[in-house]
PDB file of N, H, CA, C and O in Angstrom:
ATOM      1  N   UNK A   1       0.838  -1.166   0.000  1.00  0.00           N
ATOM      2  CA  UNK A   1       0.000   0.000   0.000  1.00  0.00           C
ATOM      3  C   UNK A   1       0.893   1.241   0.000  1.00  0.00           C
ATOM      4  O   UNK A   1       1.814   1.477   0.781  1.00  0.00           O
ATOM      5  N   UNK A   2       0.441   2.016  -1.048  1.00  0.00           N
ATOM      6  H   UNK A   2      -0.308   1.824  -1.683  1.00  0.00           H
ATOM      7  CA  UNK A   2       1.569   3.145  -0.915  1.00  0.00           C
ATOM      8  C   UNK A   2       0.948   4.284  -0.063  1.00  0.00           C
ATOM      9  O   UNK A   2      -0.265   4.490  -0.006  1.00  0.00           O
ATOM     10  N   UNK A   3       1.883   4.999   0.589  1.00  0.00           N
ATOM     11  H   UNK A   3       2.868   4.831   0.543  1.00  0.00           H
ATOM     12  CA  UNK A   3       0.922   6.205   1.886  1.00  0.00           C
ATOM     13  C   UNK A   3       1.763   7.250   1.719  1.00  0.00           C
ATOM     14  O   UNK A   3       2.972   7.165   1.503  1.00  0.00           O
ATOM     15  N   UNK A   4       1.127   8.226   1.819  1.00  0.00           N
ATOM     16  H   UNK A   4       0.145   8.294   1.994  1.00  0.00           H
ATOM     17  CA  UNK A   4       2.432  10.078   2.040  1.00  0.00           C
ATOM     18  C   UNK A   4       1.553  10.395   3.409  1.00  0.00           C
ATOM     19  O   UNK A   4       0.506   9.981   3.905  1.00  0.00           O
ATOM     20  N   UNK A   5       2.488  11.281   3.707  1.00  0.00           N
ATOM     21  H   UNK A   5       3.339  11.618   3.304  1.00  0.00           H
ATOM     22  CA  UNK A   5       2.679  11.935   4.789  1.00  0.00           C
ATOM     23  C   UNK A   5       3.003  13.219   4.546  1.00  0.00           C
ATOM     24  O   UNK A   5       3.836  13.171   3.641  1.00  0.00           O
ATOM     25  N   UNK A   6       2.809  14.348   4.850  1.00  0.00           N
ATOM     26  H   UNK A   6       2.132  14.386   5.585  1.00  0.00           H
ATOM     27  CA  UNK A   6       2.793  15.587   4.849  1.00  0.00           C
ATOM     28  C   UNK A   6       2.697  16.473   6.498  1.00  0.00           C
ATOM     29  O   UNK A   6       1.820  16.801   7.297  1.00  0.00           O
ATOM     30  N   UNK A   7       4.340  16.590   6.347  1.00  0.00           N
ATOM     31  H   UNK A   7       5.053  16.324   5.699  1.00  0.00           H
ATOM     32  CA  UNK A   7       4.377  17.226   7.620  1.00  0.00           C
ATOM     33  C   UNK A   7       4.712  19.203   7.721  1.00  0.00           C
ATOM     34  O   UNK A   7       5.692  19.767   7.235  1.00  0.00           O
ATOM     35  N   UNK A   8       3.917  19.667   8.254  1.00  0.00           N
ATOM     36  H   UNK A   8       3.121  19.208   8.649  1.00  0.00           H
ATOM     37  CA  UNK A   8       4.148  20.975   8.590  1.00  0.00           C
ATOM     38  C   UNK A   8       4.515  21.477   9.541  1.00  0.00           C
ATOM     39  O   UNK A   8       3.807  21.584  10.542  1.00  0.00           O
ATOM     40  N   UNK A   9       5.974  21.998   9.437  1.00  0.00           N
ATOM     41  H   UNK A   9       6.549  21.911   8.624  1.00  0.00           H
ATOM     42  CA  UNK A   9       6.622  22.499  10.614  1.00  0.00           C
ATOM     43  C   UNK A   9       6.794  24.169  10.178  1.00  0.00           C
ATOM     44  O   UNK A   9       6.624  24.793   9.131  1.00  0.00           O
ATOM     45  N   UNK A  10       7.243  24.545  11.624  1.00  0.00           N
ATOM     46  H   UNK A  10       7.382  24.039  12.475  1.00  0.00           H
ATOM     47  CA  UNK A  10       7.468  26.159  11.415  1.00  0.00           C
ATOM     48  C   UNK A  10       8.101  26.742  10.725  1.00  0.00           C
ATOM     49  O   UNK A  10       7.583  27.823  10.443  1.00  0.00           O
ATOM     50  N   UNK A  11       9.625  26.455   9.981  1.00  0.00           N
ATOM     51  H   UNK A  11      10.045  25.577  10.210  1.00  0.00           H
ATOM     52  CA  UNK A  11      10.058  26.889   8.950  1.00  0.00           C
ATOM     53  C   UNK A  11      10.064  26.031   7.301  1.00  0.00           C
ATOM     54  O   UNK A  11      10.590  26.450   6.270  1.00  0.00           O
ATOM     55  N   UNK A  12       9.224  24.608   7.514  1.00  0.00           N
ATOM     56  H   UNK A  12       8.797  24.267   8.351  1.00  0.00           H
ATOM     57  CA  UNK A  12       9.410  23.835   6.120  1.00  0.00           C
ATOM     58  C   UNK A  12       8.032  22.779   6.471  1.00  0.00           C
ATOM     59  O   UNK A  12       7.453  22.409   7.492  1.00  0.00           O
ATOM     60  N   UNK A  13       7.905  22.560   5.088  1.00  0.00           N
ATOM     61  H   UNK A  13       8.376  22.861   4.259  1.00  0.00           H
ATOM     62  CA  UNK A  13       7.013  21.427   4.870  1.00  0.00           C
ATOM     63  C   UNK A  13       7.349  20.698   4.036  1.00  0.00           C
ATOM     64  O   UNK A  13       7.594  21.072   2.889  1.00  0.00           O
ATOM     65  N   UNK A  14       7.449  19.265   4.516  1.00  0.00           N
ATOM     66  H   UNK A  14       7.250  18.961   5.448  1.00  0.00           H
ATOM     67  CA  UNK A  14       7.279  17.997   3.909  1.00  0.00           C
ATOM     68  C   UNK A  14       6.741  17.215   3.573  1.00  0.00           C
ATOM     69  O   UNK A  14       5.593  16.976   3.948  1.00  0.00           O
ATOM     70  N   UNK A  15       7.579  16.336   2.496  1.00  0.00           N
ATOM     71  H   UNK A  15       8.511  16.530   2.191  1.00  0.00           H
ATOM     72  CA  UNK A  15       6.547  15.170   1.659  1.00  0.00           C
ATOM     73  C   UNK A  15       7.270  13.980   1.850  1.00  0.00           C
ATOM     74  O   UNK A  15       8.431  13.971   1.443  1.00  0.00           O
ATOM     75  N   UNK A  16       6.770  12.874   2.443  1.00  0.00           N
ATOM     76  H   UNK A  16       5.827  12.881   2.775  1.00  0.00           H
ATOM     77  CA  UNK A  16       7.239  11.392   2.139  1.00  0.00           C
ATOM     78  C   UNK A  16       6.283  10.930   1.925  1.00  0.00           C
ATOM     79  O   UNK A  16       5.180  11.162   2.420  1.00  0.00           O
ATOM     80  N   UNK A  17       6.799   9.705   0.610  1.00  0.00           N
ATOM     81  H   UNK A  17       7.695   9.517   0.208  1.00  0.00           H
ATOM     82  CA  UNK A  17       5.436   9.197   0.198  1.00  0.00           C
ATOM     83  C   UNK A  17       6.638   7.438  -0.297  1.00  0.00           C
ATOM     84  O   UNK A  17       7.674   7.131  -0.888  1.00  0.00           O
ATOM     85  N   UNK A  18       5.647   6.913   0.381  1.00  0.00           N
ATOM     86  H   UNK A  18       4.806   7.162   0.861  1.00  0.00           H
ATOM     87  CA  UNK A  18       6.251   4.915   0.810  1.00  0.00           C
ATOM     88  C   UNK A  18       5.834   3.907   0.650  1.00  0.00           C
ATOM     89  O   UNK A  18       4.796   3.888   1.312  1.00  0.00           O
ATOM     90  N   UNK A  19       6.003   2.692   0.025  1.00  0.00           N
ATOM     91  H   UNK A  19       6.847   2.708  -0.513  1.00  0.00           H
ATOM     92  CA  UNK A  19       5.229   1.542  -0.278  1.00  0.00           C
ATOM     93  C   UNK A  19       5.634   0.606   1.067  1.00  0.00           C
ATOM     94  O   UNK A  19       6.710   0.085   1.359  1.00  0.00           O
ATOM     95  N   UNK A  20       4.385   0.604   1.740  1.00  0.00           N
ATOM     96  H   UNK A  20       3.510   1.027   1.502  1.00  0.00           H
ATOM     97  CA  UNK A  20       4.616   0.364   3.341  1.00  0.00           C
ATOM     98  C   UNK A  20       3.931  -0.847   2.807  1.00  0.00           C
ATOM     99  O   UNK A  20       2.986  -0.657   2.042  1.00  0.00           O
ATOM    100  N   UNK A  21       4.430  -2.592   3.234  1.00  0.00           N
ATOM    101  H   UNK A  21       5.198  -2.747   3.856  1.00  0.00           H
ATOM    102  CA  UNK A  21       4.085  -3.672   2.857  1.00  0.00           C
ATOM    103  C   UNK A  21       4.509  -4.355   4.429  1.00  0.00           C
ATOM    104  O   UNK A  21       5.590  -4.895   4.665  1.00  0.00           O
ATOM    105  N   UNK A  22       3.519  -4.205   5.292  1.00  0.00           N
ATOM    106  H   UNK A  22       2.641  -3.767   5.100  1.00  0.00           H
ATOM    107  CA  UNK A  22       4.040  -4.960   6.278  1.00  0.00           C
ATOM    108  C   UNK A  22       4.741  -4.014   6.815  1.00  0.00           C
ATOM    109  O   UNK A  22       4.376  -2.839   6.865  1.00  0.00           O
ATOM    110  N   UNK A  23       6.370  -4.693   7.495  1.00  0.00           N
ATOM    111  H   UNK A  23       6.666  -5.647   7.455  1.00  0.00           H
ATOM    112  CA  UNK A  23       7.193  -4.120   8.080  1.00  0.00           C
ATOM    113  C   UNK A  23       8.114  -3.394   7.280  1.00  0.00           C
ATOM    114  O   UNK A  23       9.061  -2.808   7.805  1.00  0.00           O
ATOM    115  N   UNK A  24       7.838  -3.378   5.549  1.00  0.00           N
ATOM    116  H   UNK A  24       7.068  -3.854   5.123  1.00  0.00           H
ATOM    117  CA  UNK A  24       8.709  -2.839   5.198  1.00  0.00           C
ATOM    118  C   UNK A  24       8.291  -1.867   4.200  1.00  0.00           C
ATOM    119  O   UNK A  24       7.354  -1.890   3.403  1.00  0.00           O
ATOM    120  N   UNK A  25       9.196  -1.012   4.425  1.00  0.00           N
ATOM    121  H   UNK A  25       9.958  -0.993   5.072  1.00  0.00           H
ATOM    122  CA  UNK A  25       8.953   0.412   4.034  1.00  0.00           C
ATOM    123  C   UNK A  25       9.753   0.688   2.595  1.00  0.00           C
ATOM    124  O   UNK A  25      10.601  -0.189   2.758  1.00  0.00           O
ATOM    125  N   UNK A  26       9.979   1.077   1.740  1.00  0.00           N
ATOM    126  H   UNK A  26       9.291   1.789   1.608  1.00  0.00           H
ATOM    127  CA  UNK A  26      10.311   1.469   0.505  1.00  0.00           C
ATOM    128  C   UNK A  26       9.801   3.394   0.320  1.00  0.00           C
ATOM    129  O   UNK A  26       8.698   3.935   0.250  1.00  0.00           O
ATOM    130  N   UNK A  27      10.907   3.819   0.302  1.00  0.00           N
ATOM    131  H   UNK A  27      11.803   3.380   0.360  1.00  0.00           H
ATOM    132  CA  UNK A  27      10.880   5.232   0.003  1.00  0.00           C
ATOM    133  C   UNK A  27      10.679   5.398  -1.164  1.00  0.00           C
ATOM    134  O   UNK A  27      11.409   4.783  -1.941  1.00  0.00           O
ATOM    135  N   UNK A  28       9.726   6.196  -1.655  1.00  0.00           N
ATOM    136  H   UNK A  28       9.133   6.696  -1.024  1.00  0.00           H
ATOM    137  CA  UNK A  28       9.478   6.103  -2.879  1.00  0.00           C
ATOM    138  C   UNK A  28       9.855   7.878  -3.604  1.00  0.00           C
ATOM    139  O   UNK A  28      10.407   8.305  -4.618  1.00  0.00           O
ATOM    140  N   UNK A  29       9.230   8.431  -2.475  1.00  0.00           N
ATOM    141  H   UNK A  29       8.782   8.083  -1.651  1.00  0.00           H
ATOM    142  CA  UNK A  29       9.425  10.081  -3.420  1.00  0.00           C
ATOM    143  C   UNK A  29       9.724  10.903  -1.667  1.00  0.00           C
ATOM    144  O   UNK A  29       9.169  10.370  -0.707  1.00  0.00           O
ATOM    145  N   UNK A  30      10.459  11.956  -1.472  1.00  0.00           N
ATOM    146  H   UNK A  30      10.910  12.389  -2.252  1.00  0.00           H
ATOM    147  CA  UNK A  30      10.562  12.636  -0.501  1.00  0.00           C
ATOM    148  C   UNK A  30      10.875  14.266  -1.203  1.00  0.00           C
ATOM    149  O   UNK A  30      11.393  14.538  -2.286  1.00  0.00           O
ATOM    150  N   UNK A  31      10.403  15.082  -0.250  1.00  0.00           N
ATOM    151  H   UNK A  31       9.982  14.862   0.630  1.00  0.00           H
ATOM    152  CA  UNK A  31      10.558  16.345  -1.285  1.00  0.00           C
ATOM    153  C   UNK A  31      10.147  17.699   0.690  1.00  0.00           C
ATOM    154  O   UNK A  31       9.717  17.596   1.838  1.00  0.00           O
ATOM    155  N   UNK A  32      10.838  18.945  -0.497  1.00  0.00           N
ATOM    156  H   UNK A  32      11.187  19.029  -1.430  1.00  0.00           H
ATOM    157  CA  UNK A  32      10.956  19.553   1.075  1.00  0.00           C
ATOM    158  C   UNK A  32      10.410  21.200   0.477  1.00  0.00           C
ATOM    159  O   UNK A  32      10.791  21.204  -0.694  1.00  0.00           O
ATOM    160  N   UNK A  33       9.883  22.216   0.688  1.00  0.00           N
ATOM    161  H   UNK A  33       9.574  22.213   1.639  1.00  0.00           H
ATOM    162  CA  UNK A  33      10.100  23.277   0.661  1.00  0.00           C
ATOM    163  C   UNK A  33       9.254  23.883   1.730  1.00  0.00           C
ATOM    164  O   UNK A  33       8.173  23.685   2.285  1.00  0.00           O
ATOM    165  N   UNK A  34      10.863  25.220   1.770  1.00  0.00           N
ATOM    166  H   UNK A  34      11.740  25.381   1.319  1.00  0.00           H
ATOM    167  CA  UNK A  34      10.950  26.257   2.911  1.00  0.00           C
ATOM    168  C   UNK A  34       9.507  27.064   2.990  1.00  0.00           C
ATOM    169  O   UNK A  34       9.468  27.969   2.157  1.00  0.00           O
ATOM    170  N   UNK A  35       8.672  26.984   3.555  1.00  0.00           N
ATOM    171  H   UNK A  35       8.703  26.249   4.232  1.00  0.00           H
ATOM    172  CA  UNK A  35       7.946  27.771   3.424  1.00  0.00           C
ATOM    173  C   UNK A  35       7.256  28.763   4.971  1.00  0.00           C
ATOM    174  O   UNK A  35       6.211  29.393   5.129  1.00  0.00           O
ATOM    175  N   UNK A  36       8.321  28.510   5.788  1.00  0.00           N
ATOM    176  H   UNK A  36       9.170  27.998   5.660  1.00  0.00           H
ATOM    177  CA  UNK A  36       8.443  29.561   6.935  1.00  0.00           C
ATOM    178  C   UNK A  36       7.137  30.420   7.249  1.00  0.00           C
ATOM    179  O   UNK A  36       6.955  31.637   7.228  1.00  0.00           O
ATOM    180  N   UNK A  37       6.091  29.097   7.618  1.00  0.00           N
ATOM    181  H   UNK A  37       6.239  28.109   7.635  1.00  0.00           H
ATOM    182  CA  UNK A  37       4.659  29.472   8.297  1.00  0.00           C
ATOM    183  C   UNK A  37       4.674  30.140   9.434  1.00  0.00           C
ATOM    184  O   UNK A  37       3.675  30.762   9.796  1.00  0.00           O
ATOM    185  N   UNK A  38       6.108  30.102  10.354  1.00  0.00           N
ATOM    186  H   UNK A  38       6.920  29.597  10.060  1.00  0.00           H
ATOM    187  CA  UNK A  38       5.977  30.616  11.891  1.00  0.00           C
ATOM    188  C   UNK A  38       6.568  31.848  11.149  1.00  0.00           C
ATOM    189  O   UNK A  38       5.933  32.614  11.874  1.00  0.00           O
ATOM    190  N   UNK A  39       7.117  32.542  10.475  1.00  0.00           N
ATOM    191  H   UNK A  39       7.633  31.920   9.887  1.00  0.00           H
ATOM    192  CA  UNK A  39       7.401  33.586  10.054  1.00  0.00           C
ATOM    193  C   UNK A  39       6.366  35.136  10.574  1.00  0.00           C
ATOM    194  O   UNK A  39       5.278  35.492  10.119  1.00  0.00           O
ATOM    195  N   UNK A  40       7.122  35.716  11.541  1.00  0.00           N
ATOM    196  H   UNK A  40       8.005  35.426  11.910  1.00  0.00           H
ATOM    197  CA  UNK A  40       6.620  37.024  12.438  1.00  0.00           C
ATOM    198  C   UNK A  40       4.972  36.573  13.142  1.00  0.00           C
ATOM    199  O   UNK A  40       3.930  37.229  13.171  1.00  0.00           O
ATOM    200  N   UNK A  41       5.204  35.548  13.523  1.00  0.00           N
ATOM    201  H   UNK A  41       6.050  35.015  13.500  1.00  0.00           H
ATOM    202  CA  UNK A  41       4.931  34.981  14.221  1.00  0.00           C
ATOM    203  C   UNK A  41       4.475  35.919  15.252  1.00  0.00           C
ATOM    204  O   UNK A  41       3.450  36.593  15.142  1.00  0.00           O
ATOM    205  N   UNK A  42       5.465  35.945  16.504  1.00  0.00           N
ATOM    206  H   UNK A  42       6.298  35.398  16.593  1.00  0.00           H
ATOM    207  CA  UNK A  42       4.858  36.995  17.100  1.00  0.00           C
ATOM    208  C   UNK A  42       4.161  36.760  18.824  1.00  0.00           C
ATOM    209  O   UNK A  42       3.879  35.649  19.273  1.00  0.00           O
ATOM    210  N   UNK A  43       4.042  37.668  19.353  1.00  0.00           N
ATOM    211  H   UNK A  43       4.272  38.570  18.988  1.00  0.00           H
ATOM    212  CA  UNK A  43       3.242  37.009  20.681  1.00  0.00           C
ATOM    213  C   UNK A  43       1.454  36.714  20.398  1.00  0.00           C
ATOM    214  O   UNK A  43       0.780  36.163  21.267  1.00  0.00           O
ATOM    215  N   UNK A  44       1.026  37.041  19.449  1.00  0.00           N
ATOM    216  H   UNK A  44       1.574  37.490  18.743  1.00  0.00           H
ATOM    217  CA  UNK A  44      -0.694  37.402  19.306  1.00  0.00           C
ATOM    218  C   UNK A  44      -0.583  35.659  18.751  1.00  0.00           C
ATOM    219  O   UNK A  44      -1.400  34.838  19.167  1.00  0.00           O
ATOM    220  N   UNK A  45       0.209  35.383  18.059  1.00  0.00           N
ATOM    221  H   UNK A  45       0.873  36.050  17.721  1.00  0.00           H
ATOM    222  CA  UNK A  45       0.490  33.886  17.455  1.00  0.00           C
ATOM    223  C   UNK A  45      -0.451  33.289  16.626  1.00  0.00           C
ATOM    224  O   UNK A  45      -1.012  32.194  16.573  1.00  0.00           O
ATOM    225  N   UNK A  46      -0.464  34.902  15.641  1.00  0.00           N
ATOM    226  H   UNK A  46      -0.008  35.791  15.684  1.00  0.00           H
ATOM    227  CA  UNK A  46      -1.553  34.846  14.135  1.00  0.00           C
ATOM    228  C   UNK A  46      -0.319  34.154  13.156  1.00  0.00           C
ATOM    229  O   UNK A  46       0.902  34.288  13.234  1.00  0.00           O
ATOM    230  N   UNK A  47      -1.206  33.318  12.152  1.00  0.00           N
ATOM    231  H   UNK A  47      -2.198  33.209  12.089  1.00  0.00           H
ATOM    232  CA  UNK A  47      -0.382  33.396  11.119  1.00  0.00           C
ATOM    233  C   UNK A  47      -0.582  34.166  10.013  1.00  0.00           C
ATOM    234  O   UNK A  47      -1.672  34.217   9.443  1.00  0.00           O
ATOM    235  N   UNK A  48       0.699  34.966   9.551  1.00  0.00           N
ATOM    236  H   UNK A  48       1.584  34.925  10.014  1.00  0.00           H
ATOM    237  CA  UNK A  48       0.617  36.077   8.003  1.00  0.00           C
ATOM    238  C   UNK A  48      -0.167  35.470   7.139  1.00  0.00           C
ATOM    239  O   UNK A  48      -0.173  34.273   6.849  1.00  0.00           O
ATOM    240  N   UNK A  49      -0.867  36.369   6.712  1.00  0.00           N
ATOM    241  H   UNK A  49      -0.862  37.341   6.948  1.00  0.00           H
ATOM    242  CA  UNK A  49      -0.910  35.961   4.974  1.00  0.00           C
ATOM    243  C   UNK A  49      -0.317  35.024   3.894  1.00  0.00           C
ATOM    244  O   UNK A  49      -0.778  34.120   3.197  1.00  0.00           O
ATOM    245  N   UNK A  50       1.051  35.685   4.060  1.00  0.00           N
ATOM    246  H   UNK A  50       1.426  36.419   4.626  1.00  0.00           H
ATOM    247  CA  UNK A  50       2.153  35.336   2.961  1.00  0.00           C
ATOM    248  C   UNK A  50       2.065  34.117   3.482  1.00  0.00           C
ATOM    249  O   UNK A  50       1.169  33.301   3.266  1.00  0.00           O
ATOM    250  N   UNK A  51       3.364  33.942   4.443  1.00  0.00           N
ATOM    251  H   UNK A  51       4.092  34.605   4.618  1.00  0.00           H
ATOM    252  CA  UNK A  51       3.502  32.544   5.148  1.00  0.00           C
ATOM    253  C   UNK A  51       2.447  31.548   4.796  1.00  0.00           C
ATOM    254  O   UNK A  51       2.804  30.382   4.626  1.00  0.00           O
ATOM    255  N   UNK A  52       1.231  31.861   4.671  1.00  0.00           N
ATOM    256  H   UNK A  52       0.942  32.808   4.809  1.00  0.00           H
ATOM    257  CA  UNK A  52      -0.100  30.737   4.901  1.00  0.00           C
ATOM    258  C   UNK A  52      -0.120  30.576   3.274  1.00  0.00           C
ATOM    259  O   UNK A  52      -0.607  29.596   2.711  1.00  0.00           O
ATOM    260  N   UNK A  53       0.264  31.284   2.845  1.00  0.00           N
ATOM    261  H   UNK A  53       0.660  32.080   3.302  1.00  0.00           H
ATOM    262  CA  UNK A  53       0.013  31.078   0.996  1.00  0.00           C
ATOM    263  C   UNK A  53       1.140  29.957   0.480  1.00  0.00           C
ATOM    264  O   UNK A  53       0.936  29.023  -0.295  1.00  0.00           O
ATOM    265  N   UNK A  54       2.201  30.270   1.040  1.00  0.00           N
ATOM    266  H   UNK A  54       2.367  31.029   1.669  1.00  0.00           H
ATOM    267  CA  UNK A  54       3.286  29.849   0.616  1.00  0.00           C
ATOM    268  C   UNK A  54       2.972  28.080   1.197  1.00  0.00           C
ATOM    269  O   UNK A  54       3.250  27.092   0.517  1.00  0.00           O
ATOM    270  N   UNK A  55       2.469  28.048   2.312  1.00  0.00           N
ATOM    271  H   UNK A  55       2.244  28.851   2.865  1.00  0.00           H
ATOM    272  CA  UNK A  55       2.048  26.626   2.736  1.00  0.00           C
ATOM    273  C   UNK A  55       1.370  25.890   1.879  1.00  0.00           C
ATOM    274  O   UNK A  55       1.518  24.802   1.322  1.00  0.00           O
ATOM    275  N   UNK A  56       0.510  26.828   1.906  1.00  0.00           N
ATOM    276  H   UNK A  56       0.390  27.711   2.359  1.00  0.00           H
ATOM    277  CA  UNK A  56      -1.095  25.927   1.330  1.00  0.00           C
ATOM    278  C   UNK A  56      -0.607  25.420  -0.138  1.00  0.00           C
ATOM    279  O   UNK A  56      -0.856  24.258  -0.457  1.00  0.00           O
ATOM    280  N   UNK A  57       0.006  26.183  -0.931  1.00  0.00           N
ATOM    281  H   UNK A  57       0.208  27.128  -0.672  1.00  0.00           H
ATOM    282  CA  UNK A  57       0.918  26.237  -2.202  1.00  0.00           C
ATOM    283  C   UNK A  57       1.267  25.001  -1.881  1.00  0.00           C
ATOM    284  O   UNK A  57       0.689  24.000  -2.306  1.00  0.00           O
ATOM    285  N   UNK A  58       2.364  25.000  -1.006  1.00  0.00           N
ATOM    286  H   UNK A  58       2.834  25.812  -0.660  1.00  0.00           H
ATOM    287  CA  UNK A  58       3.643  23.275  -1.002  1.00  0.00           C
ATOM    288  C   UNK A  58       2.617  22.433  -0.301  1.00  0.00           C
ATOM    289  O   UNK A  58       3.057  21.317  -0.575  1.00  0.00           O
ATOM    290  N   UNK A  59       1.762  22.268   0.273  1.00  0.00           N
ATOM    291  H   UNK A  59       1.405  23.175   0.496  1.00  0.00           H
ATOM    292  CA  UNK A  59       0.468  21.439   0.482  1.00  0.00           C
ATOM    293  C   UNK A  59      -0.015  20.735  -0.800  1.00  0.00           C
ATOM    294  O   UNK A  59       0.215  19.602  -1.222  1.00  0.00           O
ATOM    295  N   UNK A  60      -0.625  21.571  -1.207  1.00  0.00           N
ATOM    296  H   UNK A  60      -0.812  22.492  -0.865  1.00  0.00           H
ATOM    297  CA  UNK A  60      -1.635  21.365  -2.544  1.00  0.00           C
ATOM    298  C   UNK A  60      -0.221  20.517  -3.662  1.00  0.00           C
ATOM    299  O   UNK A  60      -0.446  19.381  -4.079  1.00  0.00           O
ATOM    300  N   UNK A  61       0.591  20.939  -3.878  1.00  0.00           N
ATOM    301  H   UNK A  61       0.774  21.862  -3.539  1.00  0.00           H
ATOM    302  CA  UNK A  61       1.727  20.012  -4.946  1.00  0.00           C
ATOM    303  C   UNK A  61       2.052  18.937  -4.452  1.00  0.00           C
ATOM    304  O   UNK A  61       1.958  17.868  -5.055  1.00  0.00           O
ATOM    305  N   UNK A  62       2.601  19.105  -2.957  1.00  0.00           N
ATOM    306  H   UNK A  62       2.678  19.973  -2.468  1.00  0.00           H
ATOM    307  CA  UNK A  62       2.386  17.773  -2.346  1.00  0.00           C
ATOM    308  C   UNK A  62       1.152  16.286  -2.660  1.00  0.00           C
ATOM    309  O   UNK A  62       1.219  15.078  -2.883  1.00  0.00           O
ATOM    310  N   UNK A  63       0.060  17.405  -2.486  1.00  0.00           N
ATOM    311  H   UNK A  63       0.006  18.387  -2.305  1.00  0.00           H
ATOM    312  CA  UNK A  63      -0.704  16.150  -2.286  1.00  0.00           C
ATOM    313  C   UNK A  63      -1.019  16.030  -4.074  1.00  0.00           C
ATOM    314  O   UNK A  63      -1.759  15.124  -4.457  1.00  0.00           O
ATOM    315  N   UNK A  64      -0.545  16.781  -4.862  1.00  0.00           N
ATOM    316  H   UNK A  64       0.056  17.517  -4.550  1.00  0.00           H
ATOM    317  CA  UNK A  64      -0.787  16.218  -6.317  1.00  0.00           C
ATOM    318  C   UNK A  64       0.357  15.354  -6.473  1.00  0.00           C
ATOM    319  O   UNK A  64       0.120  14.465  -7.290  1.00  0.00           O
ATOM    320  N   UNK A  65       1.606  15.296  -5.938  1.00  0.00           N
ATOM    321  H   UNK A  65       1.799  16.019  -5.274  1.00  0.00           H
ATOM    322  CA  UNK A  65       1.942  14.764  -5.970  1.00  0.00           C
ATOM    323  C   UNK A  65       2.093  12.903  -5.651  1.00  0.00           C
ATOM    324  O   UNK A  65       2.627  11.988  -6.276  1.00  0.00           O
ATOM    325  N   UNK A  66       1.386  12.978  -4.474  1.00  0.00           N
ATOM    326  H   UNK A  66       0.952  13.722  -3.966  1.00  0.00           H
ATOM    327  CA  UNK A  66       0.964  11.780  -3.703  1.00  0.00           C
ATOM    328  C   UNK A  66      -0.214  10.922  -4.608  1.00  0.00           C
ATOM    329  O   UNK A  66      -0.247   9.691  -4.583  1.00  0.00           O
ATOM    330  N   UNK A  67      -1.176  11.743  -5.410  1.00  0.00           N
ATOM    331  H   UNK A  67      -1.149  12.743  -5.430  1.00  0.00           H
ATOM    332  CA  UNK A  67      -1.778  11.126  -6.132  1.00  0.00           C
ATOM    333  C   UNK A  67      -1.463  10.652  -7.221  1.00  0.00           C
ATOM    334  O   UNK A  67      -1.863   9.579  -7.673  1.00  0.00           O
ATOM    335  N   UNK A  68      -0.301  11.839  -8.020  1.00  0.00           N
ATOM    336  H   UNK A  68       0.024  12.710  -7.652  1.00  0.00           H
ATOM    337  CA  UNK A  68       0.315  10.798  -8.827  1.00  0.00           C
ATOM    338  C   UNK A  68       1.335   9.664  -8.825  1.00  0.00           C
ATOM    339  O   UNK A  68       1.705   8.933  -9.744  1.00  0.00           O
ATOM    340  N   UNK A  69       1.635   9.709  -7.738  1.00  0.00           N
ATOM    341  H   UNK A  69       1.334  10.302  -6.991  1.00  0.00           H
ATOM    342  CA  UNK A  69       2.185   8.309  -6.990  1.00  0.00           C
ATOM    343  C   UNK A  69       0.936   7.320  -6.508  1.00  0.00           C
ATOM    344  O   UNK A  69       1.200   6.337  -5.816  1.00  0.00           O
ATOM    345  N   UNK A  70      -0.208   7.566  -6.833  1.00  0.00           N
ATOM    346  H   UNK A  70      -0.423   8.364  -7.396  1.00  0.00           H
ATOM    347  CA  UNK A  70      -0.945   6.527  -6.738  1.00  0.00           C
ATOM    348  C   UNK A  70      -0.823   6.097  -4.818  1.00  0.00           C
ATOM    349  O   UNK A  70      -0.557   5.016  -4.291  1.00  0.00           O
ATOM    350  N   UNK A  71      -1.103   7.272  -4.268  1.00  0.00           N
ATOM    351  H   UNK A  71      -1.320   8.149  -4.696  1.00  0.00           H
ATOM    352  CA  UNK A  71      -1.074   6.642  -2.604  1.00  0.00           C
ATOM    353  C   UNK A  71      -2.784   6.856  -1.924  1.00  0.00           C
ATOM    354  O   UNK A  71      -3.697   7.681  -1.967  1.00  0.00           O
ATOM    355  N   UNK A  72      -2.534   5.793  -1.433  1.00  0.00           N
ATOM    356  H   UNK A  72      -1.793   5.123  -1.398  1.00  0.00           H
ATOM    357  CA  UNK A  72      -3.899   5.322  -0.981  1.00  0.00           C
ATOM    358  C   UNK A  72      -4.401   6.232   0.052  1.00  0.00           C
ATOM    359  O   UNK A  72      -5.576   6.581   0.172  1.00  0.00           O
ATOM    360  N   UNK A  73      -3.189   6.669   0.956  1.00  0.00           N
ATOM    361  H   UNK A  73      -2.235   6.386   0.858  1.00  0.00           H
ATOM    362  CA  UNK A  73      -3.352   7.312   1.851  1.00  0.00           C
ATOM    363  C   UNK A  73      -2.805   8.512   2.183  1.00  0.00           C
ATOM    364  O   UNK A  73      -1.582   8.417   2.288  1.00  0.00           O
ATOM    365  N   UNK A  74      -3.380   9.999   2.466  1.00  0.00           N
ATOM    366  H   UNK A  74      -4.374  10.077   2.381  1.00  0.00           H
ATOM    367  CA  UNK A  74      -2.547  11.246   2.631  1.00  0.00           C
ATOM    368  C   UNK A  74      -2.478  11.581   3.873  1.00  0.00           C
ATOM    369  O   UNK A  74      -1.838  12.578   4.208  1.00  0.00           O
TER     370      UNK A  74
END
C-alpha cells in the first residue's frame, strides 16, 4: 500500500510518500520546501498571509503529488 505523509513544521514542509508492505517500508518520493509558516509569528500567534500562501501552495503540490504516486493514503 503506498501512503504520504505531509508534515508541517514552522520553517518547512514535507513530503514522504512509501510503499509500506508490512514491516517494510520502501521510500518512494521525498521532497521539502521552505515555506516559513511561523514567520513574524509573534506574541498574538496569528499566522501572516504570505507565510499561509506559501504553505497551502507546497500542500496542494504535495498532495498532487501523492496522487500521482498513486497513494492510498494522505
Amino acid at each position: 500500500m503506498i501512503k504520504a505523509i505531509i508534515d508541517i513544521g514552522t520553517n518547512s514542509t514535507r513530503l514522504a510518500v512509501a510503499n509500506c508492505q508490512g514491516e517494510n517500508v520502501e521510500m518512494i518520493k521525498s521532497d521539502i520546501a521552505v515555506t516559513r509558516i511561523g514567520e513574524q509569528l509573534g506574541e498574538e500567534k496569528i499566522i501572516k498571509p504570505m507565510p499561509l500562501a506559501r504553505t497551502v501552495a507546497a500542500v496542494s503540490r504535495f498532495v498532487d503529488q501523492a496522487k500521482t504516486l498513486k497513494s492510498e493514503n494522505i
